[in-house]
N, C-alpha and C positions, 0 to 999 in steps of 0.2 A: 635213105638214112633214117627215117623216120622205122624202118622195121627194125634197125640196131640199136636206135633207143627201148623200144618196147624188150629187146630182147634183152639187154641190157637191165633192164627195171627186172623184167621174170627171175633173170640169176639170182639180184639180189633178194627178190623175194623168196626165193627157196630157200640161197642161204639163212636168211635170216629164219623160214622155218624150221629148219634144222640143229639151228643153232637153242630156237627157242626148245624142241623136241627132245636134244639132250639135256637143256638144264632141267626140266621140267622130269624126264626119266631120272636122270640125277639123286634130285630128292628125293623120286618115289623109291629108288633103289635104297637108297641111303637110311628113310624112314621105312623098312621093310614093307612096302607094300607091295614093292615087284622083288621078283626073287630070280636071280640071275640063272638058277636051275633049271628054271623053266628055258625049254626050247626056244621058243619064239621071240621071248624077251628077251635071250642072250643074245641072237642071229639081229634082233634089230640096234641091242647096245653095242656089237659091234661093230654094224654099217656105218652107227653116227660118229666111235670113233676113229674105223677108218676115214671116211669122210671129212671130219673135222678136227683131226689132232695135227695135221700137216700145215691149219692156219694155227691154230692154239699154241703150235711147240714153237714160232716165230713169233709169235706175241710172250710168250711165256721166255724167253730169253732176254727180251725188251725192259719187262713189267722185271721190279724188283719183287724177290720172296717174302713171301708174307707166311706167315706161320701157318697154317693149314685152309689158307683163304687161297682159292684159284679167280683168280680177276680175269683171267682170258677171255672167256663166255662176255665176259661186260665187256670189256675192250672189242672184243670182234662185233657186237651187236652196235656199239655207239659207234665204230666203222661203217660198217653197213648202211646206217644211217645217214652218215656225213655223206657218203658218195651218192646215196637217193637224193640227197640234198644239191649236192653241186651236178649231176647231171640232171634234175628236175630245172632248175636254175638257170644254166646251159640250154632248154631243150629247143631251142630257138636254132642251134646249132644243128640241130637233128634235122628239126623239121622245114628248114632251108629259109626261113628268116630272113 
């Protein structure tokens, strides 16, 4: 049980890189710094939104519309965190306690 929790922490943490990787490309797209023409920078913009519009467009149904503000990214990252929180909490459960 104790490798389910470890594996369990892993996912979150990638999510949670991922999550940080698009807001972070986000800006730089937005304040032209990356330039979507380019090759590599489109191919990676969009792995993260294949990746992560399928959690976002389920939060983004939830979350009322806010005039050009996407809350998603915040809402899926303070997610992430709750559940590191309650299965960190838990791990007593894991590790046969």
């Amino acid at each position: 049980m104790q490798s389910l929790y470890q594996i369990l922490m892993l996912l979150l943490d990638v999510v949670w890189f991922f999550i940080i990787a698009h807001v972070i490309m986000s800006w730089l797209i937005n304040f032209q710094v990356l330039n979507l023409r380019q090759p590599i920078v489109a191919q990676i913009w969009d792995a993260l939104i294949r990746i992560l519009e399928p959690l976002y467009s389920r939060l983004r149904r939830i979350l009322p519309p806010m005039s050009g503000i996407d809350l998603a990214p915040l809402v899926a990252l303070i997610g992430v965190y709750i559940i590191r929180i309650v299965l960190q909490n838990n791990a007593g459960f894991f590790y046969g306690f």
